[in-house]
Every structure is written in structure tokens, then in C-alpha cells.
C-alpha positions as CSV (number, residue, x, y, z in Angstrom):
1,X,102.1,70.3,114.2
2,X,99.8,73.7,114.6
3,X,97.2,73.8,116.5
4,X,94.1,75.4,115.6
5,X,93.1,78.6,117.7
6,X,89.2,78.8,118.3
7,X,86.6,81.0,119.0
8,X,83.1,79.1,120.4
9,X,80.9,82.1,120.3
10,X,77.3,81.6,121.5
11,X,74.7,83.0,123.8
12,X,73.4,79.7,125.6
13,X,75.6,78.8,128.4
14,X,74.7,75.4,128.3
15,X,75.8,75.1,124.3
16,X,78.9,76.9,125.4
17,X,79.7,74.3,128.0
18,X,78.9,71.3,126.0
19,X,81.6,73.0,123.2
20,X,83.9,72.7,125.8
21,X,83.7,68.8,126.4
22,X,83.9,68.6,122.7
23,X,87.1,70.2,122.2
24,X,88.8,68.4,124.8
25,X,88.2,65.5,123.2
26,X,90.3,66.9,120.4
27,X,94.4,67.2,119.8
28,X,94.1,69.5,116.8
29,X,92.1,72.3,117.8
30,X,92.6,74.7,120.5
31,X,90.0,76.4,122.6
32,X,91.4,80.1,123.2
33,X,87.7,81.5,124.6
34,X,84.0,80.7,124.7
35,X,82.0,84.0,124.3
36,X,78.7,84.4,124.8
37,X,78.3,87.3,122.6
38,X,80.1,88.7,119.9
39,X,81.2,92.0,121.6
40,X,82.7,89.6,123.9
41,X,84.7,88.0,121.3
42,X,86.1,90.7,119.3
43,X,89.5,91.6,122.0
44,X,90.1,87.8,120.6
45,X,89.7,88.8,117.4
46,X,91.7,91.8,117.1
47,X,94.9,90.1,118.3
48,X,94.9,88.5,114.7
49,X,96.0,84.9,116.4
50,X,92.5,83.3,115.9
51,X,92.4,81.0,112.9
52,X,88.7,79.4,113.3
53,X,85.3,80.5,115.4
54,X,82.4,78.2,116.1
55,X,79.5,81.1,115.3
56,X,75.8,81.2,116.8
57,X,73.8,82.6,114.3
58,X,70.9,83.5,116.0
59,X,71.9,85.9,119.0
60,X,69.6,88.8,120.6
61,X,72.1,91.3,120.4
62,X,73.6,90.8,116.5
63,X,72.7,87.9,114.4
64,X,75.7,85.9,114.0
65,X,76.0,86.4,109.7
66,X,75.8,90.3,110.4
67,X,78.6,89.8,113.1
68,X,81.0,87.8,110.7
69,X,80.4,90.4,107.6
70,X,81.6,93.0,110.0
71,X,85.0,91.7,110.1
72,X,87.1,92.8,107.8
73,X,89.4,90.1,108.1
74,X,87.3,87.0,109.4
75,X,88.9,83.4,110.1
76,X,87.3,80.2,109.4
77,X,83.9,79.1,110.4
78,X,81.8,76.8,111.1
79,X,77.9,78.3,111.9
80,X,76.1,76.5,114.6
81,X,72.1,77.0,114.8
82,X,68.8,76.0,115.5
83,X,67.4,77.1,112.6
84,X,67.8,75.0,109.4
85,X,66.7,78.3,107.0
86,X,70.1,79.8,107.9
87,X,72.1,76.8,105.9
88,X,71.8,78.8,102.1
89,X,73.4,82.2,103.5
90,X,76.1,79.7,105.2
91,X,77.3,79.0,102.0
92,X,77.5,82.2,100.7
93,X,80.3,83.1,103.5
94,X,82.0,79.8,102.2
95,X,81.5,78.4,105.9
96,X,83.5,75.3,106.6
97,X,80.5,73.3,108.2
98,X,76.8,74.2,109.6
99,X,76.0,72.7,112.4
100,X,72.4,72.1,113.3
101,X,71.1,72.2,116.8
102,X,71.4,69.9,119.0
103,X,74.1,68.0,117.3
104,X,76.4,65.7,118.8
105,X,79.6,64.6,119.1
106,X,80.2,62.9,116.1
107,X,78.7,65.7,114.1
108,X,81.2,68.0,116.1
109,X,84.4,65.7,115.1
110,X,83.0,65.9,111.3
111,X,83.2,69.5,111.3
112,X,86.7,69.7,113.2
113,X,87.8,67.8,110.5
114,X,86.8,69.4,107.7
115,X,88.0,72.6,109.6
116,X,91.5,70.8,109.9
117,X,91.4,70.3,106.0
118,X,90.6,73.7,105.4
119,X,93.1,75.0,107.2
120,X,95.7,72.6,106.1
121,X,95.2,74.0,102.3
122,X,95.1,77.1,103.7
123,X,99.1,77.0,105.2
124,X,100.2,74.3,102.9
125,X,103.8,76.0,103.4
126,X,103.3,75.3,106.9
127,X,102.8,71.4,106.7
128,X,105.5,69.0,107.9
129,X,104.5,66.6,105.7
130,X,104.1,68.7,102.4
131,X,107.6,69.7,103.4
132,X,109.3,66.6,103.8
133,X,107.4,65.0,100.9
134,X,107.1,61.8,103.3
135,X,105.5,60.2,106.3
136,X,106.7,57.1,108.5
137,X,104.2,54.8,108.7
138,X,104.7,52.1,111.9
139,X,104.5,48.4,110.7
140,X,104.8,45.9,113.6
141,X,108.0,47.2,115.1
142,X,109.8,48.9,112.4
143,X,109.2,52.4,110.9
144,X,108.6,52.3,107.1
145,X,109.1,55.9,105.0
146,X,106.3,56.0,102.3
147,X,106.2,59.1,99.6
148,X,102.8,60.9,100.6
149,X,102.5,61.6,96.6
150,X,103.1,57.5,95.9
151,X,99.7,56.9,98.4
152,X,96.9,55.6,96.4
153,X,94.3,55.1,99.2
154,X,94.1,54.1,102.9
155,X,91.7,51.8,104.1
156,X,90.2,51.5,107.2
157,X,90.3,48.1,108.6
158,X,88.8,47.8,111.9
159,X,91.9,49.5,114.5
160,X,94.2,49.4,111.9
161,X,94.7,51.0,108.7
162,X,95.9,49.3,105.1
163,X,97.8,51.7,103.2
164,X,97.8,51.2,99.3
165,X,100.9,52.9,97.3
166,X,102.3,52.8,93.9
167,X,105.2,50.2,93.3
168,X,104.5,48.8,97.0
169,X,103.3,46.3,98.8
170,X,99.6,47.6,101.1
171,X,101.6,48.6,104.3
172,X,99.7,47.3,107.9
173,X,99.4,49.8,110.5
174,X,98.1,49.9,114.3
175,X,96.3,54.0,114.1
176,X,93.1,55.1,113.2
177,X,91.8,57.0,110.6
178,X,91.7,60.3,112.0
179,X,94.8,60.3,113.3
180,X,96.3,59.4,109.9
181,X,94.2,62.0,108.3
182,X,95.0,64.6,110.7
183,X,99.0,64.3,109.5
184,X,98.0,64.2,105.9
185,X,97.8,67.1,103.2
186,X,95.1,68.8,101.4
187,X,95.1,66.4,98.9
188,X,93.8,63.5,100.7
189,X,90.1,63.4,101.2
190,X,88.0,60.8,103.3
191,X,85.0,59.7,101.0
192,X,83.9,57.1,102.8
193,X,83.8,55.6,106.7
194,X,86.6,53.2,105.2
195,X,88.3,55.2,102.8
196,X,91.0,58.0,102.3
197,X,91.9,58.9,98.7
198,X,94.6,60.7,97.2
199,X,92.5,63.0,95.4
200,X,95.3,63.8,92.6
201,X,95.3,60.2,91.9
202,X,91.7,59.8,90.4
203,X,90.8,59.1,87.3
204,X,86.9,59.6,87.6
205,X,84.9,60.5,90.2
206,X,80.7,60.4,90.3
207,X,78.6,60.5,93.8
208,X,78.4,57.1,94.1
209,X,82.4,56.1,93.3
210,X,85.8,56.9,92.8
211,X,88.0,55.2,90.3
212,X,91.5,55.0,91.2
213,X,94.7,55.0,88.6
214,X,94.7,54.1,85.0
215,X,93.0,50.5,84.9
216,X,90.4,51.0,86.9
217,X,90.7,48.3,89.4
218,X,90.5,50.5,92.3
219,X,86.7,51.4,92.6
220,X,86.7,53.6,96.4
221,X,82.9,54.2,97.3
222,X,81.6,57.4,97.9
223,X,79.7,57.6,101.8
224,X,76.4,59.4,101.6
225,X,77.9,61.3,104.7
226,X,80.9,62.2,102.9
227,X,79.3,63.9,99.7
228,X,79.4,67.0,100.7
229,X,83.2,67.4,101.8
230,X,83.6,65.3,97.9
231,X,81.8,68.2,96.3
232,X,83.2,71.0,97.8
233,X,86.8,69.4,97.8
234,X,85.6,68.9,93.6
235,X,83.9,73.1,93.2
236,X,87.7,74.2,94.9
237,X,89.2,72.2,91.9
238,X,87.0,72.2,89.5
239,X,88.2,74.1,85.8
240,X,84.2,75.1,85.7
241,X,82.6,76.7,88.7
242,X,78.7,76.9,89.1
């Protein structure tokens, strides 16, 4: 499985060092260099092997924004800041998170996964699991192959997981939800502390539920910290953009 390469890119030591504790606490992302400017950053960047930064935005030399629209090739980011007023112009670079200062480590795991989704949907061709169309799932002591495409939902359910598929009985397994996630496609989305959906298996969707297949019994409800993954997962797919 690819690791993602990683820029942290900020002026504080102290942030810088705390970044570092963060990513080792991570199996998917790769810390290649913490910079504390952007000049220092940029050798990085040339060498075209960086696939995400973690970008200051408010830095004496060159504000962090005016630093990413000078790339002419820029990987994925997530903006980390101080200052809440910056969050708008985020979105405009399509950022994969903001992170508002001081956050913590939980706030740090959110973004690293929605940075491992984004990239996932990115290199879809480069996914062993869109590739072999399958994943083994371990239940008790025996490995059971399950379609990824058959997966309804996954349910957390305390340390293990309850995985709900089409024509199956729910499989039993003894892994968490991120580490499920983390070898799942673009196509599944957590929307909810307990809850992984197979997003091309919904019928409906508001912000307060999802309704899965055609009778409806499946009603997955939407976390409130999980709405904004939902609606940017929904403006990538959506037949009508705003």
C-alpha cells in the first residue's frame, strides 16, 4: 500500500515538533521534511515525489496561500492556522482540511484521513483493492473474501467491526475502523463515529441520514462531525454544482 509523502511546513518550531509526534502515530502517511519556511521547502518540492503538505498560512516571510498559488503544480493540502478568517480562501484552493490552531490529535487523525481519501480517488488505478475487486476480511480464525462493490455498510461495534453485504450474512471482525477504512476505495465514506457507507449504494441522503438500498430499512445516521467530508464527498458527485 502507498504511503503518502508529506511536507509539514511551518514557522513555529514548537508546531513543527508537535507535527512530528503526530505523524508517527500514523501508518499511512509519510513525513519526508518539516520546513520552517517555504523557501525551505521548495528542493522538496521540485523533486515532484511529494503528494501532500501540511501549510502554515500565516508566515513572516510569504503568507502560506500566496506560497501554494506559486506552484505551478501543487500537491494536496491541508492549511493549518491561527486565524479562523483564512478558512473561505481555503476553500477556494479546494484544500483537503483546515486545521485551526492549537488543534489536537484527533483533529490531526480527521484530516490524515480525509487526506488518505483524497488521494485514494486521486490514484484509484493504483489501489489494491479497486484492483482486485475484493478484500479478506478475518472472522475468528478463518479468512473470508467479500466483493468491496457487495459492502453495504460497516459498523463500528466497540473493537470490532460488523460488516453488512448484499446476499450475506453481517461478517464479525477483530480491527478497527480506521484500519478498515484506510484499505477501502473512494467510494466508502465514514458518516458517522459508527458508520462506513458504500456511498454508490444509497438511495437518499439528507444531513441528518442516509438511506441504504431499495426498501429503506437501512437508515445510517449522519455525525455532526462528519458533515463536511458527506458534503464535499456529495459537491465531487453531484450532477449540479453550486
Amino acid at each position: 500500500m502507498n504511503r503518502i509523502k508529506c511536507l509539514v511546513i511551518d514557522d513555529e518550531p514548537i508546531a513543527l515538533k508537535k507535527m512530528e509526534t503526530y505523524f508517527m502515530k500514523s501508518t499511512r502517511l509519510e513525513l519526508v521534511a518539516l520546513c520552517e519556511s517555504p523557501v525551505e521547502a521548495l528542493p522538496y518540492l521540485h523533486t515532484g515525489r511529494i503528494d501532500a503538505m501540511f501549510l502554515d498560512i500565516n508566515m513572516p516571510d510569504i503568507n502560506g496561500i500566496d506560497f501554494l498559488s506559486s506552484l505551478p503544480h501543487p500537491p494536496l493540502v491541508v492549511f493549518t492556522t491561527a486565524y479562523s478568517e483564512y478558512a473561505v480562501e481555503s476553500y477556494r484552493w479546494e484544500a483537503v482540511d483546515y486545521l485551526l490552531k492549537p488543534f489536537d490529535l484527533a483533529a490531526f487523525q480527521r484530516a490524515a484521513l480525509r487526506l488518505i481519501r483524497r488521494f485514494e480517488t486521486k490514484h484509484l488505478n493504483e489501489s489494491p483493492t479497486v484492483e482486485t475487486g475484493s478484500i479478506y476480511v478475518k472472522v475468528d480464525y478463518r479468512y473470508v473474501n467479500v466483493r468491496v462493490d457487495d459492502i453495504l455498510f460497516i459498523k463500528g461495534m466497540n473493537e470490532y467491526v460488523q460488516i453488512v453485504s448484499r446476499g450475506r450474512r453481517p461478517l464479525m471482525s477483530h480491527v478497527s475502523m480506521r484500519q478498515i477504512l484506510e484499505r477501502l476505495p473512494g467510494q466508502f465514506l465514514q458518516v458517522h463515529r459508527s458508520y462506513i457507507v458504500n456511498m454508490t449504494m444509497t438511495r437518499e441522503i439528507d444531513r441528518m441520514s442516509i438511506i441504504i438500498d431499495d426498501d429503506g430499512n437501512n437508515r445510517i445516521p449522519v455525525g455532526d462531525n462528519y458533515r463536511k467530508d458527506l458534503q464535499e464527498y456529495l459537491q465531487h458527485h453531484s450532477l449540479i454544482r453550486k
